[in-house]
C-alpha positions as MATLAB code, in Angstrom:
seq = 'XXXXXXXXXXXXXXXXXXXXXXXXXXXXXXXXXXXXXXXXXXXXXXXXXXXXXXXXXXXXXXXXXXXXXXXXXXXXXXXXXXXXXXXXXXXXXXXXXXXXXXXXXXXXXXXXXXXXXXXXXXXXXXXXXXXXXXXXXXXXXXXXXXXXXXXXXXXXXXXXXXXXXXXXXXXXXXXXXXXXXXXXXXXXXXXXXXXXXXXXXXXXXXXXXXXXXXXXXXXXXXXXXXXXXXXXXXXXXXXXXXXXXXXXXXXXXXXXXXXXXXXXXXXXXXXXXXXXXXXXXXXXXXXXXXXXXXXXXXXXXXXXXXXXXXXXXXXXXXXXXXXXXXXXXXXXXXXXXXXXXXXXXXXXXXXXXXXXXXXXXXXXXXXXXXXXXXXXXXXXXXXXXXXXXXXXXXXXXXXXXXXXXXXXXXXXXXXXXXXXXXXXXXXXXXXXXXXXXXXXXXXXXXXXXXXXXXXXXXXXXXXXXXXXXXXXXXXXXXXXX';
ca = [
     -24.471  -15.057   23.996;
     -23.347  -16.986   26.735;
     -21.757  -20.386   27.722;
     -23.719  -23.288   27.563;
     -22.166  -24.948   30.474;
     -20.839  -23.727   33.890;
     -17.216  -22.735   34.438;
     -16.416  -25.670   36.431;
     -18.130  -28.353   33.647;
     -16.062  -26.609   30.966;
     -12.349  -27.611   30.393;
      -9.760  -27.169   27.718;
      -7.018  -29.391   26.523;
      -4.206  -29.043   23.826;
      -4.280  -32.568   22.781;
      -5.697  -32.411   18.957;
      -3.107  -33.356   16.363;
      -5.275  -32.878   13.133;
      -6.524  -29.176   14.115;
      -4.782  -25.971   12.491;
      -6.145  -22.353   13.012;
      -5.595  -21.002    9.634;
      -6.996  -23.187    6.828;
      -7.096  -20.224    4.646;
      -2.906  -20.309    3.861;
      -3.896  -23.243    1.667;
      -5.281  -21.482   -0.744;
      -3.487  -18.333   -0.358;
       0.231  -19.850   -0.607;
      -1.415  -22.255   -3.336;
      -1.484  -18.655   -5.104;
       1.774  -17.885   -3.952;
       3.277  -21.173   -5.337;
       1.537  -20.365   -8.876;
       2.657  -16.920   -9.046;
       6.026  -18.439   -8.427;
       7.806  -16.480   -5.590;
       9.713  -19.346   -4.301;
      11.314  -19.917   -6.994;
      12.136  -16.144   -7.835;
      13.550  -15.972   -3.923;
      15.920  -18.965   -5.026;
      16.834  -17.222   -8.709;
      17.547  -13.938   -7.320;
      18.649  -14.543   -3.509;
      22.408  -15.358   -2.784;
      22.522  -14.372    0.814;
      25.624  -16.117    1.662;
      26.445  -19.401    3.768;
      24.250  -21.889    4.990;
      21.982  -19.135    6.339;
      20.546  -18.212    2.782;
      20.347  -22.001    2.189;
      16.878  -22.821    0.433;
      15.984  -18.806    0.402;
      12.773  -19.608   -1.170;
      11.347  -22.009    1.286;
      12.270  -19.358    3.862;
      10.674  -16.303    2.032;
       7.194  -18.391    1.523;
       7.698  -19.445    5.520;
       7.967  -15.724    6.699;
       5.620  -14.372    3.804;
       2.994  -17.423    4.952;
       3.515  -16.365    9.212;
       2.725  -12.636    7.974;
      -0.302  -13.947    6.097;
      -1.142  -15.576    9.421;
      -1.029  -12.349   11.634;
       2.829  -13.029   12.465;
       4.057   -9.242   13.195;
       7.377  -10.543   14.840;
      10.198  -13.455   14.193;
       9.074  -15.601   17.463;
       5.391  -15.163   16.205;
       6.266  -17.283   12.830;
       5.592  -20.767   15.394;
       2.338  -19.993   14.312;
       2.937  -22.363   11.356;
       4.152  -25.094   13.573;
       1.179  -26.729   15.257;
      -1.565  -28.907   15.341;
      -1.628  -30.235   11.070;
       0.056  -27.835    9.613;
       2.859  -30.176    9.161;
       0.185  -32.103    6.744;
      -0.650  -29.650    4.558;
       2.715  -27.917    4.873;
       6.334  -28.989    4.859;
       9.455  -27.177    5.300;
       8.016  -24.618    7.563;
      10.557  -23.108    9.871;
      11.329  -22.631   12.885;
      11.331  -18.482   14.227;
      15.432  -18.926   14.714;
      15.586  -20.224   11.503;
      14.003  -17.566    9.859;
      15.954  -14.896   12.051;
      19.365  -15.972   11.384;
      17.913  -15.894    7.762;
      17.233  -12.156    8.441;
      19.758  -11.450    9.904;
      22.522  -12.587    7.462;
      21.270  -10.147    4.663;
      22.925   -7.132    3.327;
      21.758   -3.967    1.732;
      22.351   -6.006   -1.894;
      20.239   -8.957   -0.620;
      17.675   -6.218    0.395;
      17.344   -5.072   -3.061;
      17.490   -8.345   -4.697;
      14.262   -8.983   -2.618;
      12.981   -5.649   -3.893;
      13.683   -7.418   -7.517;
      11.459  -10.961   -6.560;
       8.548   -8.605   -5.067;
       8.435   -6.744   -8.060;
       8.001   -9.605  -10.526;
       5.825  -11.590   -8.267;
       3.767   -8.642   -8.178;
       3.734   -8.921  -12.020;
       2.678  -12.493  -11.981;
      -0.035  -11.888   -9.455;
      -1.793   -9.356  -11.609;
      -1.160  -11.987  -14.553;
      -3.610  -14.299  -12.083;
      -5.970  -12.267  -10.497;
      -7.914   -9.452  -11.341;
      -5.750   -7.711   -8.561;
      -5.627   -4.148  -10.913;
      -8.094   -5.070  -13.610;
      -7.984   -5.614  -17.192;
      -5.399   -3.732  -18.745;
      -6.605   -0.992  -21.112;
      -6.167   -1.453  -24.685;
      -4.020    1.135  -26.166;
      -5.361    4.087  -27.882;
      -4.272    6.559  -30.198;
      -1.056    8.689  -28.368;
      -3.128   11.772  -29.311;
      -6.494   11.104  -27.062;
      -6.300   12.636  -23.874;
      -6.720   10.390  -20.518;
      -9.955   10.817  -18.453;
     -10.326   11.042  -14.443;
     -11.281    7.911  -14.378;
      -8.376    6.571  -16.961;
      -5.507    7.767  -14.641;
      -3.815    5.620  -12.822;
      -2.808    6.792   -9.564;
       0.796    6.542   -7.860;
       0.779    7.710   -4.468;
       4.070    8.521   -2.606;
       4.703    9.256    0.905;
       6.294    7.992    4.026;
       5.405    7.070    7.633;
       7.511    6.660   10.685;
       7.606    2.908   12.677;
       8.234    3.543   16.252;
      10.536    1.521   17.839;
      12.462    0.992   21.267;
      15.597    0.274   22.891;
      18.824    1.421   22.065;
      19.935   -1.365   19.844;
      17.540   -0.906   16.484;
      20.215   -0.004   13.862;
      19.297    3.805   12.484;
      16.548    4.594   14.708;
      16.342    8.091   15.330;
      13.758   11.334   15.591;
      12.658   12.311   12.452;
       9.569   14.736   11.444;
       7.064   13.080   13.944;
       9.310   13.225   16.795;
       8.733    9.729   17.368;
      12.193    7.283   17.629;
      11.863    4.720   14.987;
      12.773    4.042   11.297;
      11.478    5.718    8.109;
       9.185    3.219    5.492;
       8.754    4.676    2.474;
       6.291    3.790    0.222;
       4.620    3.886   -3.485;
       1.166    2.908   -3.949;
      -0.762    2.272   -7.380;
      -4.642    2.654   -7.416;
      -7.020    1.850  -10.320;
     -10.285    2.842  -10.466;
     -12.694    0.673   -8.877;
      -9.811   -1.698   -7.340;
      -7.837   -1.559   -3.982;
      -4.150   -0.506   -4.063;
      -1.585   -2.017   -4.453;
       2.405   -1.570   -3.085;
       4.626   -1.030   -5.946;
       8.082    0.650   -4.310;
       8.892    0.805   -0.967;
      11.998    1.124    0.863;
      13.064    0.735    4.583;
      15.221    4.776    5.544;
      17.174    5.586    8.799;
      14.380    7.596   11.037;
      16.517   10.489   11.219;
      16.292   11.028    6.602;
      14.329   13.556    5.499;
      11.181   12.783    3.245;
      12.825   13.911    0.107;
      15.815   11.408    0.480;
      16.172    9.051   -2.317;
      12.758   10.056   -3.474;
      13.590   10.391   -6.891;
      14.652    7.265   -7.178;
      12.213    5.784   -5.231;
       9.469    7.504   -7.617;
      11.172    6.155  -11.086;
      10.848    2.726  -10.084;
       7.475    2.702   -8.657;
       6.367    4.716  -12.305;
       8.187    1.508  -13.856;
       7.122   -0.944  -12.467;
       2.928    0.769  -12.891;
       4.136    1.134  -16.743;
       4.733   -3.158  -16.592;
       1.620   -3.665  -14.729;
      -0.729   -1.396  -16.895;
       1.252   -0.378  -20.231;
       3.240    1.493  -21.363;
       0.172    4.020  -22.966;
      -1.649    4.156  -19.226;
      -1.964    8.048  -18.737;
      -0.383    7.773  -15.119;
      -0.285   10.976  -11.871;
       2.140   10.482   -9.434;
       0.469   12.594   -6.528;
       2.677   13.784   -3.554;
       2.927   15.944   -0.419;
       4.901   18.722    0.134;
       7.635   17.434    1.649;
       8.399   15.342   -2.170;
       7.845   19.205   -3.745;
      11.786   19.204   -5.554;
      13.153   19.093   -8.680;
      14.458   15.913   -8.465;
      11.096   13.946   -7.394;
       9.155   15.959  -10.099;
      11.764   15.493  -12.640;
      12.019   11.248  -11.556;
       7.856   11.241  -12.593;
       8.074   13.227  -15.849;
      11.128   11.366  -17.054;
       8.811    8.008  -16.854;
       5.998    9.727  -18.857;
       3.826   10.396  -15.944;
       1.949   13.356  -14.432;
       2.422   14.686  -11.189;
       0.289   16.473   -8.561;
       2.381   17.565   -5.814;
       1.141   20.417   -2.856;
       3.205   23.006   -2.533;
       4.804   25.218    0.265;
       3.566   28.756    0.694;
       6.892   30.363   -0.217;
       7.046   34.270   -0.995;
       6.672   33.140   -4.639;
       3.501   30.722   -4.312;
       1.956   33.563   -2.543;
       2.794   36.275   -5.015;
       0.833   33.453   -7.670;
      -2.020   33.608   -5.327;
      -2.377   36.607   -5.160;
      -2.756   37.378   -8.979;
      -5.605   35.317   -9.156;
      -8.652   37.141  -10.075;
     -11.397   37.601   -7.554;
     -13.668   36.460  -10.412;
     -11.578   33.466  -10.950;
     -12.968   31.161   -7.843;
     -15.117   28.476   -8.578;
     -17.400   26.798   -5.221;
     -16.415   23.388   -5.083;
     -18.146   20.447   -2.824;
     -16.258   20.130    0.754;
     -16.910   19.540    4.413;
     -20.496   20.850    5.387;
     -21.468   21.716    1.788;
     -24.787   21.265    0.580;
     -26.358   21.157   -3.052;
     -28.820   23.848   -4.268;
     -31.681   21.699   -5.880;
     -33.177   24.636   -8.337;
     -29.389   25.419   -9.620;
     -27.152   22.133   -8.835;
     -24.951   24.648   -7.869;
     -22.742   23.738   -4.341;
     -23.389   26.306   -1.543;
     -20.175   25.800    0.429;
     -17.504   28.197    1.910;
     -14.809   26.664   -0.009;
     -13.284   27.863   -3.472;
     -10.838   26.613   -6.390;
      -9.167   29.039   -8.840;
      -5.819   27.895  -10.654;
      -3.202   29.958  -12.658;
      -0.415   28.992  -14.969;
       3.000   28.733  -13.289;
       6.296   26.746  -14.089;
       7.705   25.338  -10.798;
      11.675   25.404  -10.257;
      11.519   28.840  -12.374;
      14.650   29.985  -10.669;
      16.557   26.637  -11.885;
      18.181   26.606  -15.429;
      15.450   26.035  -18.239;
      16.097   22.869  -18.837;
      14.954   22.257  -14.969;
      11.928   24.422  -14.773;
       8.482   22.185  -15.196;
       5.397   24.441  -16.768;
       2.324   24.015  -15.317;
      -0.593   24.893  -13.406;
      -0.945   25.999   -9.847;
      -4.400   25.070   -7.864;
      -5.322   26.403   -5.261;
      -8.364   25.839   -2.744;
      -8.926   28.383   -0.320;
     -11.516   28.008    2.659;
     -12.105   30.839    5.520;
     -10.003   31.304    8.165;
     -11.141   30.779   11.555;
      -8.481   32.486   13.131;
      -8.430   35.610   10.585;
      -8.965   37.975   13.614;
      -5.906   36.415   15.631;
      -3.517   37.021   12.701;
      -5.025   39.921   11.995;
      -4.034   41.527   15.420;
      -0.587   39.905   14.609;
       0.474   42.206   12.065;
       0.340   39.105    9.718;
      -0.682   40.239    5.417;
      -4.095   40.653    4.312;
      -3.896   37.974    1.795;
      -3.907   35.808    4.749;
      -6.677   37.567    6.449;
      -9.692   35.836    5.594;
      -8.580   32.605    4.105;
      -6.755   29.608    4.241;
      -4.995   28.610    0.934;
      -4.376   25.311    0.142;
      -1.837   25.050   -2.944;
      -1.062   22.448   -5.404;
       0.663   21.989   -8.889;
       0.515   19.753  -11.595;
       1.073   18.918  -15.020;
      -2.350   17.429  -16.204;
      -3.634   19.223  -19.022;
      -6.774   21.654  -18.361;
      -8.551   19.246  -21.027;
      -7.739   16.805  -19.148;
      -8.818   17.770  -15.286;
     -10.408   21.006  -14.885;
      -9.682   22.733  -11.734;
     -12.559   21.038   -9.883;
     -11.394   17.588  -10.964;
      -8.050   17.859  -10.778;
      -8.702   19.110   -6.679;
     -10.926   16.736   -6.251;
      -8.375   13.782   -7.556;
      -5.342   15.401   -5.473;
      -7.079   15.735   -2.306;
      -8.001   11.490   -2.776;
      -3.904   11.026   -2.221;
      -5.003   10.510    1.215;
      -5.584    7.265    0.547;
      -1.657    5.916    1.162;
      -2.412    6.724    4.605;
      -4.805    4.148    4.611;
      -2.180    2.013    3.662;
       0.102    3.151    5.924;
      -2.552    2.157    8.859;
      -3.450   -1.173    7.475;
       0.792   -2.131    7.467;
       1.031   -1.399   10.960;
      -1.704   -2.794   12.047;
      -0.195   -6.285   10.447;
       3.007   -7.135    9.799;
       4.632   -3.956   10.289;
       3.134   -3.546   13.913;
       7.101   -4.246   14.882;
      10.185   -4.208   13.247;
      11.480   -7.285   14.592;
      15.077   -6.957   14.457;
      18.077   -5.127   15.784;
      20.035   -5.301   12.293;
      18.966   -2.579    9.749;
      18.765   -4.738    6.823;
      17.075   -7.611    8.758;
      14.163   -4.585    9.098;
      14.272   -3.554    5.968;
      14.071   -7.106    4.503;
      11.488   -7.803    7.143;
       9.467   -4.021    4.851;
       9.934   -5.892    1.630;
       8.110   -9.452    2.845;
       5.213   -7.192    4.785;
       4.567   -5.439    1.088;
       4.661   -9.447   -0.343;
       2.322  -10.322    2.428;
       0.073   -6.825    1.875;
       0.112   -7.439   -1.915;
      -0.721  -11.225   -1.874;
      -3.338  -10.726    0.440;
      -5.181   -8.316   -2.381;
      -4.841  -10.708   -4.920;
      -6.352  -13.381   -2.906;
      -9.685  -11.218   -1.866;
     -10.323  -10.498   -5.541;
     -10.584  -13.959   -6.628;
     -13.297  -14.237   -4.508;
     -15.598  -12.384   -6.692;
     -16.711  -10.598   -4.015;
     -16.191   -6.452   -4.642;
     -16.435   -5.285   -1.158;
     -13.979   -7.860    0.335;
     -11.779   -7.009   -2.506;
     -11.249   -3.379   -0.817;
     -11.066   -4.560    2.908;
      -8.433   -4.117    5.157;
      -5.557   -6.683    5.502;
      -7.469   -7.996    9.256;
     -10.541   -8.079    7.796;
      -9.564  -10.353    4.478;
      -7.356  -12.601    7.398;
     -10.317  -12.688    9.958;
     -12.870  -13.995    6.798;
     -10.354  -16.281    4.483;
      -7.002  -17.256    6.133;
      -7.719  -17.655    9.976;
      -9.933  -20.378    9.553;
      -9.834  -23.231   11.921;
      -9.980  -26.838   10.392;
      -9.656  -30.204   10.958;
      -7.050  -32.333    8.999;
      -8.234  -36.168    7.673;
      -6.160  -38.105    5.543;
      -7.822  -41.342    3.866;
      -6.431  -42.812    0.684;
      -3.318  -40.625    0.462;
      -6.170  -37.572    0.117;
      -5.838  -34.929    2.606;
      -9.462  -32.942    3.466;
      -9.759  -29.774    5.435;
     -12.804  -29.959    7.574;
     -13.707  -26.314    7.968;
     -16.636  -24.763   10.746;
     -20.159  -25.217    9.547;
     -22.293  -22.251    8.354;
     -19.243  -20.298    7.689;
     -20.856  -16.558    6.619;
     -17.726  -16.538    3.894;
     -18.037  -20.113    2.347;
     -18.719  -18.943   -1.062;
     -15.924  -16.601   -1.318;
     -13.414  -19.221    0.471;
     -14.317  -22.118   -1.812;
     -13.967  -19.378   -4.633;
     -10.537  -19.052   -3.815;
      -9.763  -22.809   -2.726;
     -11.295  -23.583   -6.820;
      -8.355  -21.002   -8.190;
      -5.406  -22.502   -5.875;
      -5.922  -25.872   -5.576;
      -8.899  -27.184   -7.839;
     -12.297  -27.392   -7.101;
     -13.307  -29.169   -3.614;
     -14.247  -32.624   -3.913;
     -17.958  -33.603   -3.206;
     -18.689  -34.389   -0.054;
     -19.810  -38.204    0.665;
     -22.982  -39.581    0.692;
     -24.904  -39.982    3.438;
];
């Protein structure tokens, strides 16, 4: 590729009234509007004075900017140019939408926790954002693999700097920033989707308020899917507590959570029989063709064990304790340390849950725990969006600011999978904004009919029309010629 003209035939002016650079926000807040979140935002919002003043205009304005690629408060002007004043009104301006921010309190913060729950809801009510909801079965047969639903929890640090961002600190990553903590629901064949999150003080430890944290996000997957959805709440070691496991099993779900080696996990290893391991498919395995068998250096075994024995009874959680063990590279270094010979050869990788043998067999139910992974995707695809920055120096601003990037995050799922398309369904947040919402146009009006004049040959036409049909009607036919 190259220019078609020289550098000094080639000019550009900002002169163009009618142009706007991302057509797709039509049909995306057309969603938005029929899944109703401006009107939750003005049910369930009292942020106080004339600051909160028409909350629900303001939450579609920010949610609309993050849709855009807005990752900051002064990047929200984005809505303001060209003709987006005729296909849009009551967009605000960035100081607007600061003060707005700015004038919340922790209560407001979970009130918009509240409107980004149920407009979650209503999404999946739209869209096949989760896909169809299971009929109920009988309470005796046992959930598949494939039938769990997956809740993944975890949390990632957001670097930030300067002096002034209220509860920055150093956490586990010895990074300075703030703490986002997250929930995550997967169903098979379908992208996930944010169902808790909340905005912690960098300096918190993981386990902080993870119980609580856990119960709603196993709520709010019981309204989504039903309440007889076989659900496994997988988690890292950090969330391995009483509480956290106690939060999951109190909604009726499963958990998988990895363990620490502890004197006590280790004394479980090592009473697993040599005879016990089972070769599993991992990194450089290969398949035997005559057997099917896996020829790999890595091994499964699993033994019954009831975490939190050392708790009263009613606190102790029976189960089973997987482990995966591969070999250790560095056997002969800790070997010449002194170190035990359990640890001599191997690397043990630990994990317990509560899903019946029946259910998962040790292979499976490794397999399915090791796929928690999969929040970190999340975590990646938030900051590199809307949670690239956390905009403000107020706390609550921020953790407002967490709540309208999972909105955004969310939204943008539901809109890919109206599009019939599976693959764009499962993209990335800049991928689904680079094919359906940053889309230049050009804005006509003729007989009080506005038309969006979008690039020729676009390589995503079908699946933008697809979702233009859902939001706003079917396009109208183009005119003779």
């Amino acid at each position: 590729m190259k220019l078609s003209h020289t550098l000094t035939r080639t000019s550009a002016v900002f002169d163009d009234p009618n142009l706007v650079s991302s057509a797709g926000l039509v049909p995306v807040m057309a969603l938005t509007d029929a899944a109703g979140l401006r009107v939750l935002a003005d049910q369930r919002l009292t942020v106080a004075t004339d600051k909160g003043a028409n909350a629900g205009l303001k939450v579609a304005s920010l949610v609309g900017g993050m849709l855009a690629g807005a990752d900051s408060i002064d990047d929200m002007a984005l809505l303001r140019h060209g003709g987006m004043a005729k296909v849009f009104t009551s967009a605000y301006a960035p100081s607007t939408l600061g003060a707005f921010l700015r004038a919340f309190t922790f209560g407001h913060v979970r009130q918009l926790d509240a409107v980004a729950a149920r407009f979650l809801l209503a999404l999946a009510a739209r869209t096949r954002l989760l896909g169809p909801v299971a009929a109920p079965g009988p309470a005796s047969t046992p959930a598949t693999a494939g039938e769990y639903a997956l809740v993944d929890v975890d949390d990632t640090i957001i670097e930030v700097h300067g002096h002034q961002k209220q509860g920055a600190g150093f956490g586990y990553s010895k990074v300075r920033g703030l703490n986002a903590f997250l929930a995550t629901l997967t169903t098979a064949g379908h992208a996930p989707v944010i169902v808790a999150q909340r905005l912690r003080k960098g300096s918190c430890g993981s386990p902080r308020g993870a119980a609580r944290l856990i119960g709603d996000a196993v709520k709010q997957a019981r309204r989504l899917l039903g309440a007889d959805r076989a659900i496994l709440v997988r988690m890292d070691s950090a969330f391995f507590g009483g509480p956290a496991v106690r939060a999951a099993l109190a909604g009726g779900a499963d958990v998988s959570v990895t363990v620490r080696l502890t004197a006590t996990i280790k004394a479980a290893i090592a009473g697993i029989d040599e005879h016990a391991w089972t070769t599993i498919e991992y990194t450089d395995a290969i398949r035997d063709e005559a057997t099917g068998a896996w020829i790999s250096r890595a091994e499964v075994a699993e033994i019954d064990f009831t975490a939190f024995a050392a708790q009263k009874k009613a606190h102790q959680v029976p189960g089973r304790l997987v482990v995966r063990r591969i070999p250790d590279v560095n056997a002969d270094k800790k070997k010449a340390a002194g170190q035990g010979t359990l640890f001599d050869v191997w690397r043990f990788h630990a994990f317990f849950t509560t899903v019946p043998a029946d259910t998962l067999d040790t292979v499976a139910a490794d397999q399915a725990h090791r796929h928690h992974a999969i929040i970190e995707q999340v975590h990646a695809d938030l900051k590199n969006s809307a949670l690239a920055h956390l905009p403000s120096g107020k706390f609550t601003a921020n953790a407002a600011w967490l709540v309208l990037a999972v909105i955004a995050f969310n939204l943008t799922r539901a809109a890919a999978t109206v599009t019939g398309e599976p693959a764009l369904a499962k993209s990335t947040t800049a991928t689904i904004r680079r094919k359906l919402i940053t889309v230049p146009a050009r804005v006509a009006s003729s007989a009080r009919r506005v038309t969006l004049h979008l690039p020729k040959d676009w390589p995503w036409e079908h699946a933008w029309t697809q979702l233009f049909t859902l939001g706003c009607g079917p396009p109208a036919a183009p005119p003779r010629t």
